[in-house]
N, C-alpha and C positions, 0 to 999 in steps of 0.2 A: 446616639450619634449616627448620623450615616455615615456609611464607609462604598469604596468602591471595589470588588472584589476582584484578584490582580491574579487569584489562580482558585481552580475548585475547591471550596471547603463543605466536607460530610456534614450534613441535615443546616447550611446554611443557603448553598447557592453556587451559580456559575461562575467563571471569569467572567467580568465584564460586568456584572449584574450591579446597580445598587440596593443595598441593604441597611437596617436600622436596625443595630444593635445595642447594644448597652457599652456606655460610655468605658470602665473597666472591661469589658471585654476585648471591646478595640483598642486598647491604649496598652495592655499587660498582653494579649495575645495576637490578634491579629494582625498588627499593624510589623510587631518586631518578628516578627517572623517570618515578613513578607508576603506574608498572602492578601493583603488588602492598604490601599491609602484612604486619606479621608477624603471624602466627595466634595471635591471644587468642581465648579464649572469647569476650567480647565481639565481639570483629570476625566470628569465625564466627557468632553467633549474630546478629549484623546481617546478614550475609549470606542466610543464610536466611531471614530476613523479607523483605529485598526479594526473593530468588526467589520465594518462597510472592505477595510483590504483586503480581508484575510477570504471574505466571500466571495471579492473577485478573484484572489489565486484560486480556491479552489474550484472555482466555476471555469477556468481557466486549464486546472489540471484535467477536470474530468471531460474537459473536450478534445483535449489533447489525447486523453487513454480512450476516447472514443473511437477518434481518428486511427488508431496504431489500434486498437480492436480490428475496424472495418479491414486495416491492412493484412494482419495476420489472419482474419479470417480465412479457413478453407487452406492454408498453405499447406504444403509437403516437407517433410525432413526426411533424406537417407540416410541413413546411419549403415557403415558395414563395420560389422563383428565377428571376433572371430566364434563360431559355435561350435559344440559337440553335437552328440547325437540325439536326434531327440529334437533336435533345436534348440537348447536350453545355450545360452550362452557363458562363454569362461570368464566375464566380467560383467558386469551391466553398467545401462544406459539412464542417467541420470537428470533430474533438472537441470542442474549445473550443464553439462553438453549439452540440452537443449537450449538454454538459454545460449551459450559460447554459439553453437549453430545459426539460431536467431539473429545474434551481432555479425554475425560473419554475411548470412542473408542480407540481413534489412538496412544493417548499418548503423544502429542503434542496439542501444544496448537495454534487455528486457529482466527486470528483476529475477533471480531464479526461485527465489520464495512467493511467486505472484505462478508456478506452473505447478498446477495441481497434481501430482502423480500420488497415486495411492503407495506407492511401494515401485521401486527402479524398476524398469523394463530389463529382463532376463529372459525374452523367449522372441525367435525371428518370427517375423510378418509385422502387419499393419494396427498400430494403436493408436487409438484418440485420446488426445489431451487437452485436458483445457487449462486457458493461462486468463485467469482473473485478473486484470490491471487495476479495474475500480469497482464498486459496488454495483456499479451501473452499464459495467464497460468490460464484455468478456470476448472471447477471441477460441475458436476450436480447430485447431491444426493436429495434423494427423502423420504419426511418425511411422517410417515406413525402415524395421531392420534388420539385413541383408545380412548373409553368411558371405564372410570376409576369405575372398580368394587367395 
């Protein structure tokens, strides 16, 4: 039986894909479970429409996280803190406020799980961070922070 696969199934295949199965396989598992219909024209040829969309969204996103790459490129963040001595600060300076800083900047709002920091910033002066948007689409701004008067 062919079937059309409607979400990934382990050592069979992709969504989207058609496949030839065995007739009890599709009928007792794949089908009632929802991971696969049988292959009509129609159902293939819905499939292929949503590939063909789903290529434009994403070819659509990652020119968008280009664009907001290009922009945040190179910018500055000040950050004032209050510090001890030493420099070491009484709190630190995390994605989450870089990003909050980011939205307040650019006016948009930047994932805070997309800003790479190894571990919060806890010490005044200048650090580079990098903010991953897409696999293709990264952006390097440099956080600049101050002992808070």
């Amino acid at each position: 039986m062919q079937v059309l696969l409607i979400k990934n199934v382990d050592r069979l295949g992709q969504a989207g894909e058609v496949k030839k199965v065995e007739d009890g396989y599709a009928r007792n598992y794949l089908i009632p479970r929802g991971l696969a219909v049988p292959a009509t024209p129609g159902a293939i040829k819905q499939a292929e429409l949503q590939r063909s969309t789903q290529a434009r969204q994403q070819t659509k996103a990652l020119t968008e996280a280009q664009a907001l790459a290009q922009r945040l490129d190179g910018m500055t963040l000040t950050f004032h803190a209050r510090a001890g001595e030493g420099g070491r600060l009484y709190g630190s300076i995390t994605n989450a406020h870089i990003a909050d800083a980011l939205q307040k900047q650019i006016g948009r709002a930047v994932d805070r799980r997309k800003i790479e920091l190894e571990e919060p910033l806890k010490q005044l002066g200048t650090h580079a961070v990098t903010i991953r948007l897409a696999p293709q689409a990264e952006a390097k701004i440099t956080v600049v922070v101050e002992r808070e008067e």
